[in-house]
ZALUM-859515 format. One record per residue (C-alpha): residue number from 1; x, y, z. Coordinates in pm, 1 decimal. Example, Ala and Ser with C-alpha at 12.3 -4.5 7.8 and 13.67 -1.06 7.14 Angstrom:
# residues 2
+------+----------+----------+----------+
: nuro :        u :        v :        w :
+------+----------+----------+----------+
:    1 :   1230.0 :   -450.0 :    780.0 :
:    2 :   1367.0 :   -106.0 :    714.0 :
+------+----------+----------+----------+
//
This chain:
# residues 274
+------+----------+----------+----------+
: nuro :        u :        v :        w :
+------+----------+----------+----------+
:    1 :   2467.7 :    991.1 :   -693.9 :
:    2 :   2418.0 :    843.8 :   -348.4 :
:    3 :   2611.5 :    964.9 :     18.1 :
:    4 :   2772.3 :    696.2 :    183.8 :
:    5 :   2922.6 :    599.7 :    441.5 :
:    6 :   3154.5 :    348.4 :    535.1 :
:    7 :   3309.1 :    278.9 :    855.9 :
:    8 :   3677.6 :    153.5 :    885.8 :
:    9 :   3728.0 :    294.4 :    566.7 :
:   10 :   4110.7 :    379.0 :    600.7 :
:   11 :   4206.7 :     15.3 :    490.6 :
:   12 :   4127.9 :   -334.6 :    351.8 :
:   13 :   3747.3 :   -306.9 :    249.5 :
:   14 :   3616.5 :      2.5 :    351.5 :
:   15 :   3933.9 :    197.5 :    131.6 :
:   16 :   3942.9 :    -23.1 :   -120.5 :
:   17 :   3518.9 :     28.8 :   -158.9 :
:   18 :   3544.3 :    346.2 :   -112.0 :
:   19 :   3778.7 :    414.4 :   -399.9 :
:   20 :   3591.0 :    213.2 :   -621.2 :
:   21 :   3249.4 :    416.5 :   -558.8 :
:   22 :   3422.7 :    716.0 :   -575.5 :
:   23 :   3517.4 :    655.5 :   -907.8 :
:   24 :   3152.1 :    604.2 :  -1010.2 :
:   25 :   3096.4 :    933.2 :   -857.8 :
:   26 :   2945.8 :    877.3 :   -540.9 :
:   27 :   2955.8 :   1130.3 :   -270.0 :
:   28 :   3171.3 :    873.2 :     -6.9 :
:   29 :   3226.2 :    975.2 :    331.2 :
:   30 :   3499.8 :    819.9 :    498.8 :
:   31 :   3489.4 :    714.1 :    875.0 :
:   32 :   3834.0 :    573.2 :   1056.8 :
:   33 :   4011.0 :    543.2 :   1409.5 :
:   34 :   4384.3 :    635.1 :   1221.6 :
:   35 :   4435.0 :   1010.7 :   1144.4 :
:   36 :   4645.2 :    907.8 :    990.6 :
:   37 :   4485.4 :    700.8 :    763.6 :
:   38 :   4203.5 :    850.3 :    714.4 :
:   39 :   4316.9 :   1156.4 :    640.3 :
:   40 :   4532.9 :   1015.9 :    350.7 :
:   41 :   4248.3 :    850.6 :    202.4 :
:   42 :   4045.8 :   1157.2 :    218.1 :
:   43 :   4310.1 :   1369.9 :     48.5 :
:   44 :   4333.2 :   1136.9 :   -208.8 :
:   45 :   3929.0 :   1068.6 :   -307.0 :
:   46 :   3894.4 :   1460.0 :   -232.8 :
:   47 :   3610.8 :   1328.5 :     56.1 :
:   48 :   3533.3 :   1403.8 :    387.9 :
:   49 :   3626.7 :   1232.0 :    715.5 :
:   50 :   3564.4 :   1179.6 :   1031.6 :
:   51 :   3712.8 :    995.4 :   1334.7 :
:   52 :   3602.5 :    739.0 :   1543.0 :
:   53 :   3718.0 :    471.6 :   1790.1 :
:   54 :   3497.1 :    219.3 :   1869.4 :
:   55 :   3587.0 :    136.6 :   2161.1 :
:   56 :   3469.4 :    459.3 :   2312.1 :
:   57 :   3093.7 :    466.1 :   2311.5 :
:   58 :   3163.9 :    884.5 :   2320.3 :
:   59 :   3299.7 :    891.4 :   2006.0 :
:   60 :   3030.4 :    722.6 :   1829.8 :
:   61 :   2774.3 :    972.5 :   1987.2 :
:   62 :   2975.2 :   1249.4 :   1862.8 :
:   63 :   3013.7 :   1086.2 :   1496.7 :
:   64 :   2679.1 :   1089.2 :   1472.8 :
:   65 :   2590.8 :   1416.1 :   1565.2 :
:   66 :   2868.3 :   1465.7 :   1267.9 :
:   67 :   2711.3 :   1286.2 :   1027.8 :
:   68 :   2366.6 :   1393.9 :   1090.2 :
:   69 :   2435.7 :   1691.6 :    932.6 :
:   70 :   2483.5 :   1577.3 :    570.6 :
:   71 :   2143.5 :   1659.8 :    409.5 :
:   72 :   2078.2 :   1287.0 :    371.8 :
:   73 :   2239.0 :    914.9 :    368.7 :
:   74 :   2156.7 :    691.6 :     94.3 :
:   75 :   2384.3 :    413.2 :    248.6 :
:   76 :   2544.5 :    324.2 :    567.5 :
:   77 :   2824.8 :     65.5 :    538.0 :
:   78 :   2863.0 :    -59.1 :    905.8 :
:   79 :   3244.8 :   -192.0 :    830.5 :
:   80 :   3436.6 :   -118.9 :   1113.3 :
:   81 :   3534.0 :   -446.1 :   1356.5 :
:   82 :   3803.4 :   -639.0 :   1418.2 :
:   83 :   3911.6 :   -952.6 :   1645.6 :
:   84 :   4104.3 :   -910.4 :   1989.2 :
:   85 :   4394.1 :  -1100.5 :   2151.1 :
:   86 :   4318.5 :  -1139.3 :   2542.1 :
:   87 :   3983.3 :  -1042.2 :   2690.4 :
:   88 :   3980.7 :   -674.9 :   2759.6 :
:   89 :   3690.5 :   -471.6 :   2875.2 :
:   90 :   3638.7 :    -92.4 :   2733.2 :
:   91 :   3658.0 :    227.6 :   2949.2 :
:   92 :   3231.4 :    161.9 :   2870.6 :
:   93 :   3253.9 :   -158.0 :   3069.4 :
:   94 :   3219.4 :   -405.2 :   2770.4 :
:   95 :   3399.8 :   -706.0 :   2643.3 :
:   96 :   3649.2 :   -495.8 :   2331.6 :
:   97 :   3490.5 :   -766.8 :   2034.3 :
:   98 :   3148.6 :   -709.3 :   2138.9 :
:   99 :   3153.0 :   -348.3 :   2175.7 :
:  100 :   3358.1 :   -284.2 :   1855.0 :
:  101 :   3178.6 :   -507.2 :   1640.4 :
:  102 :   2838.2 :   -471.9 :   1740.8 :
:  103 :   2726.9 :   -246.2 :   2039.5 :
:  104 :   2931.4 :     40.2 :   1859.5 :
:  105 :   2785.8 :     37.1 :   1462.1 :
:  106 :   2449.7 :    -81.8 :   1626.4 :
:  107 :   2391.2 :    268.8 :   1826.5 :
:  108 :   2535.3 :    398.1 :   1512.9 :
:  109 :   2258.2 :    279.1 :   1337.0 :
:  110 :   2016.5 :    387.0 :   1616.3 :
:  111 :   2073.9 :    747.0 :   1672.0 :
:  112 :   2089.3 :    789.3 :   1274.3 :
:  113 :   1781.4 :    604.5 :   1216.2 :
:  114 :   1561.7 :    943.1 :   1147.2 :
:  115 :   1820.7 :   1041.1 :    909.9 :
:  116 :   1824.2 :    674.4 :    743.1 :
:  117 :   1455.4 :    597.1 :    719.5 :
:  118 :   1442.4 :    998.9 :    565.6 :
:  119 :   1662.9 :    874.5 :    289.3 :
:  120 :   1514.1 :    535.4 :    263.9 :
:  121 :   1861.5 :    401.7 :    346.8 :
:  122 :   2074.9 :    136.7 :    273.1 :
:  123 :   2222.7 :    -27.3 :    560.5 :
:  124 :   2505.4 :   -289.7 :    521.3 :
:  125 :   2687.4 :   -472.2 :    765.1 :
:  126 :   3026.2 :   -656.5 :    700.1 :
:  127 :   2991.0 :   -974.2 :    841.6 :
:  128 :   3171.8 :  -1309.6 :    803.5 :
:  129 :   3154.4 :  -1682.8 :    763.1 :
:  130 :   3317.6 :  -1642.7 :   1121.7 :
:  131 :   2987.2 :  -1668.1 :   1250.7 :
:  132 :   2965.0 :  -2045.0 :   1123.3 :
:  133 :   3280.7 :  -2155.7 :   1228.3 :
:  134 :   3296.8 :  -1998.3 :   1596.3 :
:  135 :   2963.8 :  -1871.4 :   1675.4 :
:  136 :   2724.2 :  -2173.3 :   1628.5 :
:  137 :   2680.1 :  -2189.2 :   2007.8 :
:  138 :   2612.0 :  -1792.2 :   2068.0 :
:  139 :   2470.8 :  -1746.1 :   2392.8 :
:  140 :   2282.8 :  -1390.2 :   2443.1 :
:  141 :   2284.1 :  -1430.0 :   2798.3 :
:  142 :   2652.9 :  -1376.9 :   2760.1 :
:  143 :   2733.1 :  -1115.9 :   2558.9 :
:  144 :   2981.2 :   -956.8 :   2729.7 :
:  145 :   3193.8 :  -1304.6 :   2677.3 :
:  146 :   3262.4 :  -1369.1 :   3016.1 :
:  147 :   3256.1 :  -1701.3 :   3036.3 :
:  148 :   3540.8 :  -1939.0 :   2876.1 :
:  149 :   3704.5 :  -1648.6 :   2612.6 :
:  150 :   3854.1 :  -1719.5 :   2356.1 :
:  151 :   3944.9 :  -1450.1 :   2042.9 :
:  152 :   3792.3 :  -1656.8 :   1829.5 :
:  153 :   3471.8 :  -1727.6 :   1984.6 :
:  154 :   3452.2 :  -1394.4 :   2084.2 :
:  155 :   3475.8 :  -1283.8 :   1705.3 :
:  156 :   3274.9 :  -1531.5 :   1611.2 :
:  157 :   2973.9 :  -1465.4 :   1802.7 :
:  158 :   3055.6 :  -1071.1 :   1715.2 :
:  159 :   2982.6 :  -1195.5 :   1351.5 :
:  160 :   2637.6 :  -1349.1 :   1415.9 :
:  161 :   2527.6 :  -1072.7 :   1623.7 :
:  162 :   2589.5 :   -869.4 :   1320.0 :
:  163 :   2390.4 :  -1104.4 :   1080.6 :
:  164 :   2119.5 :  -1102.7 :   1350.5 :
:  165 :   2125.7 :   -765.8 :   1386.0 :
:  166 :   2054.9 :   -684.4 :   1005.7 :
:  167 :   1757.6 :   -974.4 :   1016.5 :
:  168 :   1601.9 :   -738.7 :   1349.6 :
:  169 :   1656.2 :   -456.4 :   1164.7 :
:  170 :   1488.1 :   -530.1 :    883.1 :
:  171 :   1189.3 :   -685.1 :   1090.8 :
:  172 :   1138.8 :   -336.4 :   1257.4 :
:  173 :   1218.6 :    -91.2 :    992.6 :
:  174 :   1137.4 :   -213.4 :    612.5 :
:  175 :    842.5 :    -35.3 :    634.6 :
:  176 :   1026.7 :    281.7 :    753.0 :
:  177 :   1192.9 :    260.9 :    411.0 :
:  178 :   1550.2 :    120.6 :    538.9 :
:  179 :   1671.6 :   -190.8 :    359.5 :
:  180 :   1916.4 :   -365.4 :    544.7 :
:  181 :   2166.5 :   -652.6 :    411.6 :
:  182 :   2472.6 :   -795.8 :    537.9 :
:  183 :   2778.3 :   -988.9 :    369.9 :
:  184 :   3066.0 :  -1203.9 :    394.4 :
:  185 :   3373.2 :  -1054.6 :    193.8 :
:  186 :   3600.7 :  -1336.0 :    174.6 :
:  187 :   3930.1 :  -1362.8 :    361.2 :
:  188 :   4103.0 :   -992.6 :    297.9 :
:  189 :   4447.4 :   -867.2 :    243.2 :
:  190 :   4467.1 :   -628.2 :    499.9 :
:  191 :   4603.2 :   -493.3 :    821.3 :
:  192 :   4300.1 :   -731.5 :   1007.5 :
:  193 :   4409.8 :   -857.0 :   1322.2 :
:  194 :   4662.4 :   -587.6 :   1359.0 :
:  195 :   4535.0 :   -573.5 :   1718.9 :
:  196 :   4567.9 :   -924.3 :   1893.8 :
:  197 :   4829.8 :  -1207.4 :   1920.5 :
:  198 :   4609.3 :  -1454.8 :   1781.6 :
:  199 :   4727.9 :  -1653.0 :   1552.5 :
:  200 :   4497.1 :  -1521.1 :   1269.3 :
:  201 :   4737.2 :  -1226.3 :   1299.8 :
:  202 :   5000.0 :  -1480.2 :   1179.6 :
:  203 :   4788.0 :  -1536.7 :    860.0 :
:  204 :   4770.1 :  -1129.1 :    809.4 :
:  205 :   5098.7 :  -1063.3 :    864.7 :
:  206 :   5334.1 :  -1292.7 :    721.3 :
:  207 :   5375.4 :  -1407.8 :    305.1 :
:  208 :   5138.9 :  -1705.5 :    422.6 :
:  209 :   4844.3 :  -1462.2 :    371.1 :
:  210 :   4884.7 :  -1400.9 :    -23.7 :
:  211 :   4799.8 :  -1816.5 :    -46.4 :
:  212 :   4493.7 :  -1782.4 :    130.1 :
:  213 :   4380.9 :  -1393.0 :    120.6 :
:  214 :   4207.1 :  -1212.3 :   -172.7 :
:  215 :   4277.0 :   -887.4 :   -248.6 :
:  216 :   4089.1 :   -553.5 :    -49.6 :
:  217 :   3984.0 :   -493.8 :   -392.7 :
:  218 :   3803.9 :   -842.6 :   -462.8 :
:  219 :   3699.9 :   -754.6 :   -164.5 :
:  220 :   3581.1 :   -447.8 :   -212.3 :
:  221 :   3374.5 :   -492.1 :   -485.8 :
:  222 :   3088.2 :   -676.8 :   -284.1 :
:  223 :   3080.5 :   -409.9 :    -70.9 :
:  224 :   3040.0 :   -150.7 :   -359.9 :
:  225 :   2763.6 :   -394.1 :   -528.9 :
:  226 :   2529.5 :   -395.7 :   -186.7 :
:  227 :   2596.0 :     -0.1 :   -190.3 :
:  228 :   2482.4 :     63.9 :   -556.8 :
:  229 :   2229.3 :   -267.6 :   -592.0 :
:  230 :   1858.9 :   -226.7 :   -568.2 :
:  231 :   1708.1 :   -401.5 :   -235.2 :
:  232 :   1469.9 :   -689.9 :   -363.0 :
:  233 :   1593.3 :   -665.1 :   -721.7 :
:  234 :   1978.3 :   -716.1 :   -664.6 :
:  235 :   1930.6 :   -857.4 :   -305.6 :
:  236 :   1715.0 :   -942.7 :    -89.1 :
:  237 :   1650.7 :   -716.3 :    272.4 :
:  238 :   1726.3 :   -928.1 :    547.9 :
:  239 :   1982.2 :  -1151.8 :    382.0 :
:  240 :   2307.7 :  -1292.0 :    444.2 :
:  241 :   2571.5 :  -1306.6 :    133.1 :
:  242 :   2889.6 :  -1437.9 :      4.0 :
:  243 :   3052.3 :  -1466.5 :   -350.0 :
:  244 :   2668.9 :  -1208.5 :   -439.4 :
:  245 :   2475.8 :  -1548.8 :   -358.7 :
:  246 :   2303.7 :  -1585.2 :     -6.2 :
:  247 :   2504.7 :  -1724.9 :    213.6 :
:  248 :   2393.9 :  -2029.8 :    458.5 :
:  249 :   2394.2 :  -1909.4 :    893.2 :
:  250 :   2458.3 :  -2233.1 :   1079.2 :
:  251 :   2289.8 :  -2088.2 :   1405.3 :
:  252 :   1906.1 :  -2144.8 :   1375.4 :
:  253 :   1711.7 :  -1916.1 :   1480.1 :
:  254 :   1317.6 :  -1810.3 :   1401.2 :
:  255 :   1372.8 :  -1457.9 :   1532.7 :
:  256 :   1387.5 :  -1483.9 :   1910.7 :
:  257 :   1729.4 :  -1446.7 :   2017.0 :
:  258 :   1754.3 :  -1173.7 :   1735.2 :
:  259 :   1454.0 :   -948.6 :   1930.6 :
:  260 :   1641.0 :  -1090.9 :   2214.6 :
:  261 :   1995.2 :   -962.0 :   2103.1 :
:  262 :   1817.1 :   -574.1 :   2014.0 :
:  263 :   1667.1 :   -561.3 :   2343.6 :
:  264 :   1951.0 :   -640.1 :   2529.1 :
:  265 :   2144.6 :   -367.3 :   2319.9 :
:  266 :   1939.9 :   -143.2 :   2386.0 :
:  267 :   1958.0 :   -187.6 :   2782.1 :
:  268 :   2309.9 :   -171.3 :   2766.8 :
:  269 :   2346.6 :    114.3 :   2602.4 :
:  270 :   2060.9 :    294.4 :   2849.2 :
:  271 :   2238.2 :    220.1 :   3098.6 :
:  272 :   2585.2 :    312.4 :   2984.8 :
:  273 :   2528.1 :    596.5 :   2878.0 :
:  274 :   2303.4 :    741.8 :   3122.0 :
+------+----------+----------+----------+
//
C-alpha cells in the first residue's frame, strides 16, 4: 500500500484517480481548492483532505507543512492547473497560469523534497499535448507572460514548463531516490476551464464536449498506472507520456532552458516569499 497524493483531486482526473486507487487500497490523500468538493470526495473514499488554492503561494506553504506530517509519501501527483481567461496577476505578483500551473506544485515539490527522497517518491506531473500546440516558442525570459497574452499561449507554455520541470527534476534528484514522470491524459470530461471565457470553456461546457472528450475515468486510469508502475520497468524517469507510450515534446531542448526554468523558480519564489 502506497500514500498518495494528488492535487486537484475534487474533479475530472485527480477524483476519478483517486477513486480508482482507493479501490486497490491505497492510502489516497486528497488535495482541492472547493470545500466543497473535496470534502465530498473525502467522505465518500473515507480519506483525508486538505485545502489549497494555488493562487496563493501561502496556502501551498501551509499544505505542506500539512502533509509533511504523514509518516511518508510514496507518490506525489502534481494535478492541480487549469487555463485562464484575461491576464490576471496573483496577490504573489505572478501571471494566474504560471503560478497555478507551475510556480505553485513546483515549491510543492521543493519544500517536500526531504519527505519525497525519504520515501523514494514518485513524482507525477499532469501535463498536456498543450505544450506542442501553444508552447513551441516558450520564452523563459518571460515567464510571467507579459508580453502578447493570450490564454492559450499562456497554458501552453504552463504545460512545457511542467514537462521541463519533471526532466530537471529528475536530472537533480534520481540519485536522491525520487523518480519523476509526467503525462498527457487526453482531452477530459470535466469542469476544466471552469475559470476563463476562452473558448475551450465552450468545448467543456456545452454537449460539443462528449464528441471530443474522454471520460475522467479513461482519464484517470493513466494517472493511477504512473502511481502504481515501477520507474524504469513500467516507465521511464524523466519521460513524457500519452496513450502509456512516450509522448513526442516539439520544443527542443538539451537541458538548458530546463536548469534555466528551475533557477528562475527558485528566484522567484526567494524573493516572494521573503
Amino acid at each position: 500500500m502506497q500514500t498518495i497524493i494528488i492535487t486537484g483531486a475534487s474533479d475530472g482526473i485527480g477524483a476519478a484517480s483517486a477513486r480508482q486507487l482507493k479501490a486497490k487500497g491505497h492510502n489516497v490523500v486528497l488535495v482541492g481548492r472547493s470545500r466543497a468538493k473535496t470534502e465530498a470526495l473525502a467522505r465518500e473514499l473515507a480519506a483525508p483532505f486538505h485545502l489549497a488554492d494555488y493562487a496563493r503561494l501561502a496556502d501551498v506553504k501551509r499544505l505542506a507543512s500539512e502533509l509533511l506530517r504523514y509518516d511518508r509519501i510514496d507518490v506525489l501527483a502534481n494535478n492541480a492547473g487549469g487555463i485562464m481567461g484575461e491576464r490576471e496577476v496573483t496577490e504573489d505578483g505572478f501571471e494566474k497560469t504560471f503560478q497555478v500551473n507551475h510556480l505553485a506544485p513546483f515549491l510543492l515539490t521543493k519544500l517536500l523534497m526531504g519527505h519525497l527522497a525519504a520515501s523514494r517518491a514518485k513524482v507525477i506531473q499532469t501535463a498536456s499535448e498543450a505544450a506542442n500546440m501553444w508552447g513551441k516558442n516558450f520564452d523563459v525570459t518571460d515567464l510571467n507572460n507579459e508580453r502578447n497574452y493570450a490564454a492559450q499561449v499562456a497554458y501552453g507554455n504552463a504545460k512545457l514548463e511542467n514537462i521541463l520541470f519533471t526532466r530537471e527534476l529528475d536530472w537533480r534528484h534520481r540519485a536522491d531516490g525520487i523518480s519523476a514522470v509526467a503525462f498527457h491524459p487526453g482531452v477530459v470530461r470535466s469542469s476544466f476551464a471552469s475559470d476563463t471565457n476562452h473558448f475551450m470553456r465552450f468545448i467543456y461546457h456545452s454537449p460539443l464536449k462528449y464528441l471530443i472528450t474522454i471520460s475522467p475515468e479513461k482519464s484517470g486510469l493513466a494517472l493511477t498506472a504512473l502511481a502504481e508502475g515501477k520507474p524504469g520497468i513500467d516507465w521511464q524517469p524523466g519521460g513524457m507520456y500519452s496513450s502509456g507510450k512516450p509522448m513526442k515534446v516539439a520544443f527542443k531542448d538539451d537541458g538548458t532552458v530546463a536548469r534555466q526554468l528551475w533557477e528562475r523558480s527558485e528566484e522567484l519564489l526567494k524573493v516572494a516569499l521573503s
